[in-house]
ZAMARGU-4260 file (C-alpha; in steps of 0.2 Angstrom, whole numbers, plus 5000, padded with zeros to 4 digits):
<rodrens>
0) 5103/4980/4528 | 5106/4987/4545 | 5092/4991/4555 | 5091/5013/4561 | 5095/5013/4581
5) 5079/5024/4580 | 5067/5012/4572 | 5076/4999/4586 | 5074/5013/4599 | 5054/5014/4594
10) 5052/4995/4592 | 5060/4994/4612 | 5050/5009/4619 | 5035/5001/4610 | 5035/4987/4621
15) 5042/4995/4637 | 5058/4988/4635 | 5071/4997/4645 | 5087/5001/4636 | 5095/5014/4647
20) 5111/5002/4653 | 5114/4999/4635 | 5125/5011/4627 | 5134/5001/4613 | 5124/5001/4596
25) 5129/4981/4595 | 5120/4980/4612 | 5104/4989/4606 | 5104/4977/4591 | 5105/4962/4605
30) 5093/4965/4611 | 5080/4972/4598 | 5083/4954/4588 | 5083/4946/4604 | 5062/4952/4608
35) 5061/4951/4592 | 5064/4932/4592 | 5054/4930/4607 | 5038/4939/4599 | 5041/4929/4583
40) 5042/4910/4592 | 5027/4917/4605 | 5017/4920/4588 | 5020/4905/4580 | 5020/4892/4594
45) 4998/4902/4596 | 4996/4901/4578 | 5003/4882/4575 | 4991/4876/4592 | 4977/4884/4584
50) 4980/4875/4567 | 4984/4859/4575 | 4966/4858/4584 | 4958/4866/4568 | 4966/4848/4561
55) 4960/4839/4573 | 4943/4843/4572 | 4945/4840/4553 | 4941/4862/4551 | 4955/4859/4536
60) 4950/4877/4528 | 4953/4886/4544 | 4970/4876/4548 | 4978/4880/4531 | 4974/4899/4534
65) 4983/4899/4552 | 4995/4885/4545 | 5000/4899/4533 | 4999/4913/4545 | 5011/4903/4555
70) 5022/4905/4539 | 5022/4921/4538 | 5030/4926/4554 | 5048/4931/4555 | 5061/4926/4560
75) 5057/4906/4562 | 5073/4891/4559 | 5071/4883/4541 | 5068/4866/4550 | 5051/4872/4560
80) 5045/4881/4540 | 5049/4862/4536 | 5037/4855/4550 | 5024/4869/4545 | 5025/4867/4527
85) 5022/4847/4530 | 5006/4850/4542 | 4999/4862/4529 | 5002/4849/4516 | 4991/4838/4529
90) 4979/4852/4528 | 4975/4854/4511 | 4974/4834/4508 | 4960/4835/4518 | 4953/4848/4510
95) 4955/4836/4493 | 4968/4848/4487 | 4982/4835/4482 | 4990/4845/4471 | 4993/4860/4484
100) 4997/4846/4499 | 5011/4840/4485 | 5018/4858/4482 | 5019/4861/4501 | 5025/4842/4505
105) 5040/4846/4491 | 5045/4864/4499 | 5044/4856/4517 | 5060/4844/4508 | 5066/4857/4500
110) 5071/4865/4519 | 5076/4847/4527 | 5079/4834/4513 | 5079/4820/4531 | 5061/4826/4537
115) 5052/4809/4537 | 5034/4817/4539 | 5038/4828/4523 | 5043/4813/4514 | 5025/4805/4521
120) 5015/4818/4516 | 5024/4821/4498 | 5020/4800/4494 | 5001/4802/4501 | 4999/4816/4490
125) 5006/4806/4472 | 4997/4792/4479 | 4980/4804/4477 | 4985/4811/4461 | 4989/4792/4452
130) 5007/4796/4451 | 5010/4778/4458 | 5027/4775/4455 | 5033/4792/4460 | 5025/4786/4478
135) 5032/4771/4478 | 5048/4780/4476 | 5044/4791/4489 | 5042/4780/4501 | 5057/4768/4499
140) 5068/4785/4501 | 5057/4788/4518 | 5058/4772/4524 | 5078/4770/4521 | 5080/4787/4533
145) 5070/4780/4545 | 5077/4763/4543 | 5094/4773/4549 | 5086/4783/4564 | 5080/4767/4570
150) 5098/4758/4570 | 5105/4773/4579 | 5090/4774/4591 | 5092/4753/4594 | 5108/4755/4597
155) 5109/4764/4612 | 5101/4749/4621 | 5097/4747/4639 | 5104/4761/4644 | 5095/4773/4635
160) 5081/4785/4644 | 5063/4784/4645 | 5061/4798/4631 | 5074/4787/4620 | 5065/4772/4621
165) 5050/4780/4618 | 5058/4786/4601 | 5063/4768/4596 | 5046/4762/4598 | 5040/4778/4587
170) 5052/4774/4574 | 5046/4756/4572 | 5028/4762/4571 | 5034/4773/4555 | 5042/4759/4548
175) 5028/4749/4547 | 5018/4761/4544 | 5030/4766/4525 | 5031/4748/4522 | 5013/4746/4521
180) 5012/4763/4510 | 5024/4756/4500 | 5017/4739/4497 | 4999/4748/4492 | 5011/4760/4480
185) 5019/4747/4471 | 5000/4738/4472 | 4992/4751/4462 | 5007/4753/4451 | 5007/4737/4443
190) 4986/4737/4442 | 4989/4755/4433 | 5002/4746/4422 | 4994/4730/4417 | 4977/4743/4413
195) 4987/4753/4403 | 4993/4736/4393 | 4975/4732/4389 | 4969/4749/4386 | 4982/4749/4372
200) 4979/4732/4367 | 4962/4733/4366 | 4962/4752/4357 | 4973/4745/4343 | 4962/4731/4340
205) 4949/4739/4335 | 4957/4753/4327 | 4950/4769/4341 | 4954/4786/4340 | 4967/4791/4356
210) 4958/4800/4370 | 4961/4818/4370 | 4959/4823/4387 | 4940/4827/4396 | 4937/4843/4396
215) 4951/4851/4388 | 4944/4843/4371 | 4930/4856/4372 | 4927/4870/4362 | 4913/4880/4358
220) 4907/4901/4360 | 4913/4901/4376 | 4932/4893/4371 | 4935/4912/4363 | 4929/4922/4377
225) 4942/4934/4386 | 4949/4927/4403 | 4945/4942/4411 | 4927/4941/4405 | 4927/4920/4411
230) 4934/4926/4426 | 4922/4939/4430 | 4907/4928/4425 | 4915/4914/4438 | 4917/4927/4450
235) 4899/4928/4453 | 4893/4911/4453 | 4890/4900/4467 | 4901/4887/4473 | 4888/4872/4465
240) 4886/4883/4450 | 4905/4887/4445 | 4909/4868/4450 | 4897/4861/4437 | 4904/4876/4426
245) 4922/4870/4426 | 4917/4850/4423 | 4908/4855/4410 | 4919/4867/4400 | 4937/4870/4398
250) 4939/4888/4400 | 4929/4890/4418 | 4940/4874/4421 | 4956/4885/4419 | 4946/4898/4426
255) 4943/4889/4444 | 4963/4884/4444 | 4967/4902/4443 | 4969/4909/4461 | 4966/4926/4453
260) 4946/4921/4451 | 4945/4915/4469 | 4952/4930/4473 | 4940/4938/4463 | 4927/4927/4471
265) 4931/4929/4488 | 4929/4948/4486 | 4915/4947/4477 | 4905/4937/4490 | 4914/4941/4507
270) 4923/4958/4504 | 4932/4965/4516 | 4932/4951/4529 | 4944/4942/4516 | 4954/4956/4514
275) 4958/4955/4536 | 4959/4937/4533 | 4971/4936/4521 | 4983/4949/4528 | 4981/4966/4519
280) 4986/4972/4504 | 5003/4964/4503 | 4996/4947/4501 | 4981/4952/4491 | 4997/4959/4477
285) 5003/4941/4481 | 4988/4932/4475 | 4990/4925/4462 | 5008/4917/4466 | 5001/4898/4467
290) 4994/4901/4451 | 5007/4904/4443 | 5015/4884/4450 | 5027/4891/4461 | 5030/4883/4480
295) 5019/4895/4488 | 5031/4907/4494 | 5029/4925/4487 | 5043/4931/4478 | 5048/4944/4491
300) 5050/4934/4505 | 5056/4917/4511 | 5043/4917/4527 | 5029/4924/4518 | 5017/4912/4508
305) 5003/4917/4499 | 4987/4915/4501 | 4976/4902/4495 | 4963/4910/4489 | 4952/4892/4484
310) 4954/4886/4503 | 4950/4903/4509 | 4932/4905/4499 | 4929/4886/4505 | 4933/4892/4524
315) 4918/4908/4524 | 4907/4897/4516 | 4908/4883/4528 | 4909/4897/4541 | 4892/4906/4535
320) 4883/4889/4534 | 4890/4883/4551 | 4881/4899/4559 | 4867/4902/4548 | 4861/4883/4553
325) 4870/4884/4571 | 4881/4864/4568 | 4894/4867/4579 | 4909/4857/4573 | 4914/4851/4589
330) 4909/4854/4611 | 4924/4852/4623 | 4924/4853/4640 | 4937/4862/4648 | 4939/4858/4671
335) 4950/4873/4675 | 4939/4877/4691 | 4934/4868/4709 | 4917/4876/4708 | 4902/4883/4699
340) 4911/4897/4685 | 4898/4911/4684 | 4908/4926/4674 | 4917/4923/4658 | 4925/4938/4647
345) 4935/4935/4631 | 4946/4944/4619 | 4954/4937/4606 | 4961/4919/4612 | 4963/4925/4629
350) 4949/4918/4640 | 4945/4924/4658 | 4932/4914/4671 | 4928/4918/4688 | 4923/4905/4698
355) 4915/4901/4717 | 4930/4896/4723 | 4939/4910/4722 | 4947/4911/4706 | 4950/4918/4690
360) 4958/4910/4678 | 4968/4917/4663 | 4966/4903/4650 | 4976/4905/4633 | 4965/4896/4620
365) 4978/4897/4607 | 4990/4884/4616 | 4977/4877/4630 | 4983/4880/4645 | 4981/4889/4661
370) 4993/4907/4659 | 4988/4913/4676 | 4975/4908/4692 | 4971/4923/4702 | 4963/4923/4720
375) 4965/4937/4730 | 4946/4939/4737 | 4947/4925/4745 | 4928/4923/4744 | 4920/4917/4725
380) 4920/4926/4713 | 4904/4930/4700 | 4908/4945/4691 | 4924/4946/4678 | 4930/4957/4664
385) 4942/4960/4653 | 4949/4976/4645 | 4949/4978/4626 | 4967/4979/4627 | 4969/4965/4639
390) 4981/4978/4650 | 4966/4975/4663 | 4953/4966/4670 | 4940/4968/4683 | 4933/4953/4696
395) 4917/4956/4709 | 4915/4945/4722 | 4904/4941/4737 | 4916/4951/4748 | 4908/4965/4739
400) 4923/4971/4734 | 4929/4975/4713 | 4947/4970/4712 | 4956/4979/4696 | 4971/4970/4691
405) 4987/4976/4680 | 4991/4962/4666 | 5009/4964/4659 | 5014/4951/4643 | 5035/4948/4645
410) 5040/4961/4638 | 5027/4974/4642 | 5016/4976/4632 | 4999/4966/4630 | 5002/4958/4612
415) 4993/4943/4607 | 4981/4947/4621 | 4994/4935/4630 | 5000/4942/4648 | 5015/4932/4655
420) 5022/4942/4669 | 5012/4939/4687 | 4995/4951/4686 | 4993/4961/4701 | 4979/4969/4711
425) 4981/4989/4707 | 4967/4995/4716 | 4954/4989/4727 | 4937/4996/4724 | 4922/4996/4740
430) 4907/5003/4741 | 4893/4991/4739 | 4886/4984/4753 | 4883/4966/4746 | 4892/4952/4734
435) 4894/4958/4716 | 4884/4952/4704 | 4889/4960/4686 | 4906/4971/4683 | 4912/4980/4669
440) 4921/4995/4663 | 4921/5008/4651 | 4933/5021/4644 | 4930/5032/4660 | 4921/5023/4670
445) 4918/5004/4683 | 4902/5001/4681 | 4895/4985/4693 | 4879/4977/4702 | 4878/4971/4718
450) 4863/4961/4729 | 4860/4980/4738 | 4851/4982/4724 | 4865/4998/4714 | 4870/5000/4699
455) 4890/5008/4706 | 4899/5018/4696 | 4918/5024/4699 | 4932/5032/4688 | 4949/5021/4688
460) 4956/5028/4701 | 4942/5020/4713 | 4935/5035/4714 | 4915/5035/4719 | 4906/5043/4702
465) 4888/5039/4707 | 4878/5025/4716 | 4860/5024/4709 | 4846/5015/4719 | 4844/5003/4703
470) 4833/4989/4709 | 4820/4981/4722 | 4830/4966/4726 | 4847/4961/4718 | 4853/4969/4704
475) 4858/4958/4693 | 4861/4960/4674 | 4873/4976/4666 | 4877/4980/4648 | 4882/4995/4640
480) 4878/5005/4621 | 4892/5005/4610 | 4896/5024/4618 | 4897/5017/4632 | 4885/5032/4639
485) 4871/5022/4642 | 4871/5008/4656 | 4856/4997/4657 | 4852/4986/4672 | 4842/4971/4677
490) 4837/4965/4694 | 4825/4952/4704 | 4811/4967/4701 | 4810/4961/4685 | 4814/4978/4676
495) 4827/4982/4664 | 4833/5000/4667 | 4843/5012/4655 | 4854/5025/4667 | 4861/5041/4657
500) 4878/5042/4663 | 4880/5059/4661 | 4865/5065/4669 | 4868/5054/4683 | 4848/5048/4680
505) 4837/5034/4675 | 4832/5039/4657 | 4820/5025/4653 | 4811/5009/4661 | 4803/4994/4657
510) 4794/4995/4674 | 4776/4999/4667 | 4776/4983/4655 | 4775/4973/4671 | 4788/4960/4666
515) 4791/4952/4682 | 4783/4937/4679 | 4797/4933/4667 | 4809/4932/4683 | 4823/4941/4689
520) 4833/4950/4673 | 4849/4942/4674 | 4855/4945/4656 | 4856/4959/4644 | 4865/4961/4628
525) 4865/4979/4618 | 4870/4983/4599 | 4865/4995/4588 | 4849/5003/4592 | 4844/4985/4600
530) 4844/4979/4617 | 4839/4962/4624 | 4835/4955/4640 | 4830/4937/4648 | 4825/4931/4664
535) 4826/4917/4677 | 4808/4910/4671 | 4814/4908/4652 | 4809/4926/4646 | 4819/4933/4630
540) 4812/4950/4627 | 4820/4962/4612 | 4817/4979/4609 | 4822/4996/4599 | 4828/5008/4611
545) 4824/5023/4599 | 4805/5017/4603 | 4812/5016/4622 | 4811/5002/4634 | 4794/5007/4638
550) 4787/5001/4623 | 4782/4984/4618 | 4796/4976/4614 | 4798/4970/4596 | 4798/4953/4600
555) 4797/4941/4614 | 4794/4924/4623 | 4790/4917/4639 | 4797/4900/4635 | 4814/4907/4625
560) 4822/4893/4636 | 4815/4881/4651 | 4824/4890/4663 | 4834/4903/4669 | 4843/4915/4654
565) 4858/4918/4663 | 4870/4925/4648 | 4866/4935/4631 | 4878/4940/4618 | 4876/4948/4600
570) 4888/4940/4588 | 4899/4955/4579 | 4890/4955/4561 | 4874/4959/4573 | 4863/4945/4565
575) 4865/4933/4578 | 4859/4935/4595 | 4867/4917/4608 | 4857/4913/4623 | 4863/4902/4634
580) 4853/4894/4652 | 4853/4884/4667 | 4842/4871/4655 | 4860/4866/4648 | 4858/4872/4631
585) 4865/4887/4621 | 4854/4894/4605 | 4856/4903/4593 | 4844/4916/4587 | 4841/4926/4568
590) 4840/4944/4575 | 4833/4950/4557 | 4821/4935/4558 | 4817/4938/4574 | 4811/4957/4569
595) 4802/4951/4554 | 4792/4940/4565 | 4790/4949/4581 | 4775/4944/4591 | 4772/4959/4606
600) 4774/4954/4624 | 4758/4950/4630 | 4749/4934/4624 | 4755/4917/4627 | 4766/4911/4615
605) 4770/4892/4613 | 4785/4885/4608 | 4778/4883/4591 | 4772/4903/4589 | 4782/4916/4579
610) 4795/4921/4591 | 4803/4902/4591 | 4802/4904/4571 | 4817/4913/4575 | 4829/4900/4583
615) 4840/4896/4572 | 4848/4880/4583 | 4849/4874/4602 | 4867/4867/4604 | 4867/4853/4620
620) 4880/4858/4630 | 4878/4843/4643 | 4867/4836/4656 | 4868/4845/4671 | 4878/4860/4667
625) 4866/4873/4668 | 4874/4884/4658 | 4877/4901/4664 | 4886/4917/4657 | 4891/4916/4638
630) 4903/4925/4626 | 4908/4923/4607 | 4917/4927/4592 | 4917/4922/4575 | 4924/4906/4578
635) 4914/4900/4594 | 4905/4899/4609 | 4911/4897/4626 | 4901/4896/4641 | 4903/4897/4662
640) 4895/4882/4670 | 4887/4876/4686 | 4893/4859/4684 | 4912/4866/4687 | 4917/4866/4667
645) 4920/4878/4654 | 4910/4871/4637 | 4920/4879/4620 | 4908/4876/4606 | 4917/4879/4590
650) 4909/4884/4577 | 4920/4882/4563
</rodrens>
């Protein structure tokens, strides 16, 4: 069906495409598929890097759900659905879903009858679910394709090229590799045979009944119960509970094969989390589509499989454990730097560090690689931000200078937080008289702190709004509430400040509580009606700003860490505050257990006193990387380092 030349209008404008040369509706089509082929490979080339290190760090739940957002992106060539239908069959074998990894393993043939790795995964799969001969089948047809690609690839001889060669030597390894599968198939199919034979012979010897099947056999009250009622029932069990349920009887065995109950389930427990997750109300219509044995696709769509709602409730439950007992699933460490990297700021998988010598880097998490290195300061660099919308960022450095930069993606627009085109400097903004510490904007205002001991503020014209004497000493630590109308500051003084930014006035101090002993306040995180602080001398201090800051706060510790807190960040759902410090370790602290046991400042408390009851887990980064700013999301943990490294700590 054609598409209207004002929806293809829009979709151009939309991402600042410039169409005025084109005049020609066949032109204006050009090029609306055109950047819309870009935008769909750009998608799935993030999505499949991220499922692909999911995998490798066996996180199978998450790498089916980005395995089948990958899917779900149009337009993409039938032989790369092949290749993603294949690695999400990998996906769900590891997840000990064999039945689901042979579905996927037969639509990834279905699209390219020659794809070798299809045939591989489709023979593991049988193999799992005692289909022997089936695999053994399998493999033979997989191992007379590659048997063919390697003549051809052995025919090209010596002259053939590095990457040809290369090829050959891959080819031998699969046929090795099937040969050995299918010895182990034919194995197990003559042991399941010869079974068979004396299971029979042995039965009619001494005159058995025939087996009738496990569970299925069962009957009972609950055998006449509605399905929707089962369902319902299995909805709100928990995951140990519903599996002991469906061994035990047959109908919350049929029950826990519907994905219509995980559906259920996944509501039920997670709400409307899993609705984001699984992609809106078109795929939550979808749901029950593997249910009802099809391939996985929903019926609508050829690029659109549905969700598997099983995988999906296995994923936030691995996910809640993971952070309510702080197990990272894996710690990389990622050298993009030449120096110490004091600022990092993160949205969505776009990752940007600042760094003493003189960079910021723009680091793509989705595809691991370096998008852009900045240096224009020409000095180092301790202060970076990035805007919501990734259209901006802000870096402070010691030439006292805030630096705003324009990011532009390919096309325009900012999408997938991904900019491609070369960031410039838009503006330069001066006014302090010393390095910048802290930077950071808001909807109308920059906001920084400098070693002169202010708190700047400017509009995003570089316009000077206010300078506020913040600090005796360096001012150091800067966070804002969620209207961003409050600032609050931390310096060498030892006090945290709250500035009212439209009264242009300090509106609240921690000054009387005499906190300086704690160090300088070099971190401060705000949410809600909390705000927390730490300090170079291991002090975490958290208090309720409707009690203000010259209260005790509700809970605190001098030996929070065993050195300097240089980064605080509250995890979205507010129940998790991260720490991270120059003793080389990141924790993880319960907020709500944190108020339940909140010991006021004042007494000595040990590691061993109520305020340390709420540490959920310290997470090692490394020796000697003295950790120092921290940012996160729902996935992980990432943190600058003095030891010239980025550490990622996933968390799922």
């Amino acid at each position: 069906m054609a598409v209207p030349l004002a929806k293809v209008k829009a979709f151009l404008k939309a991402h600042n495409v410039d169409y005025a040369d084109l005049f020609e509706r066949s032109e204006l089509i050009a090029r609306y598929d055109e950047l819309r082929g870009r935008l769909a490979t750009r998608k799935e080339v993030r999505l499949r890097g991220k499922a692909n290190r999911a995998q490798q760090r066996q996180s199978y739940e998450l790498a089916v759900r980005l395995y089948t957002d990958a899917l779900s992106v149009s337009p993409i060539s039938p032989t790369l659905q092949a290749q993603l239908f294949a690695n999400r069959s990998t996906a769900y074998y590891g997840c000990g879903l064999a039945d689901a990894a042979l579905k996927d393993a037969c639509a990834s043939l279905r699209l390219d009858s020659e794809y070798v790795k299809g045939h591989n995964r489709k023979g593991v799969a049988e193999l799992q679910l005692g289909r022997s001969q089936e695999a053994a089948e399998t493999f033979r047809q997989a191992l007379e394709i590659v048997d063919g690609l390697a003549k051809t690839a052995n025919a090209s001889g010596v002259e053939a090229d590095a990457d040809a060669k290369k090829q050959a030597t891959a080819w031998q390894g699969w046929q090795t590799s099937l040969a050995e599968k299918l010895e182990q198939a034919l194995t197990l199919q003559t042991a399941s045979l010869k079974k068979a034979v004396a299971k029979s012979e042995a039965g009619a010897g001494a005159g058995l009944p025939t087996d009738t099947g496990g569970v299925e056999a069962e009957g009972g009250l609950l055998e006449k119960l509605d399905d929707d009622l089962i369902h319902e029932v299995f909805s709100h069990l928990d995951a140990k509970a519903a599996c002991a349920a469906a061994a035990a009887c047959a109908a919350f065995a049929r029950a826990a094969s519907s994905q219509l109950t995980w559906q259920a389930k996944c509501m039920q427990t997670f709400g409307d989390l899993c609705t984001l997750l699984a992609g809106g109300a078109s795929e939550l219509a979808a749901g029950g589509a593997l249910a009802s044995g099809g391939s996985g696709l929903n019926s609508n769509s050829n690029f659109g499989p549905a969700r598997d709602w099983r995988v999906l409730f296995r994923e936030r439950t691995l996910h809640a454990r993971h952070w309510e007992k702080g197990t990272p699933v894996n710690v990389t460490h990622l050298g993009v730097h030449s120096g110490p990297v004091y600022g990092v700021s993160m949205r969505g998988d776009l990752l940007a560090s600042s760094s003493e010598d003189g960079q910021v880097c723009l680091y793509d998490l989705a595809t691991s690689r370096v998008v852009h290195s900045l240096r224009d300061h020409g000095t180092g660099i301790l202060g970076v931000w990035l805007d919501p919308s990734c259209q901006r960022l802000l870096s402070g450095g010691f030439d006292a200078t805030i630096k705003v930069w324009r990011l532009t993606a390919m096309d325009g627009s900012a999408e997938e937080g991904l900019p491609l085109a070369v960031p410039r400097v838009e503006r330069n903004v001066t006014g302090h008289l010393g390095p910048i510490v802290s930077c950071m904007g808001t909807d109308s205002h920059i906001l920084s702190t400098s070693f002169d001991g202010t708190l700047g503020s400017w509009d995003w014209g570089g316009r000077p709004v206010h300078a506020y004497e913040a600090h005796a000493g360096h001012a150091c630590g800067l966070a804002t509430d969620e209207s961003g109308k409050t600032v609050y500051t931390g310096g060498d003084d030892g006090v945290l400040n709250a500035w009212d930014l439209r009264l242009e006035k300090c509106s609240d101090s921690s000054a009387s509580l005499e906190l300086a002993h704690g160090g300088s306040v070099w971190a401060i995180a705000a949410q809600g009606n909390l705000v927390v602080a730490g300090a170079t001398g291991g002090l975490l201090a958290l208090w309720d700003i409707r009690k203000g800051l010259s209260s005790l706060p509700l809970a605190s510790a001098h030996d929070a860490h065993s050195d300097a807190i240089a980064g605080l960040q509250f995890i979205a759902d507010g129940r998790t505050l991260v720490s991270s410090s120059f003793d080389s370790t990141v924790r993880l602290w319960d907020v709500p257990r944190l108020l339940a046991d909140a010991t006021p400042l004042g007494g000595s408390v040990s590691p061993t006193g109520t305020m340390l009851r709420g540490l959920r887990a310290t997470i090692p980064v490394g020796n000697l990387s003295r950790c120092t700013r921290v940012v996160a999301d729902d996935t992980r943990i990432i943190v600058g380092c003095i030891g010239r490294h980025l550490a990622i700590i996933d968390m799922v």
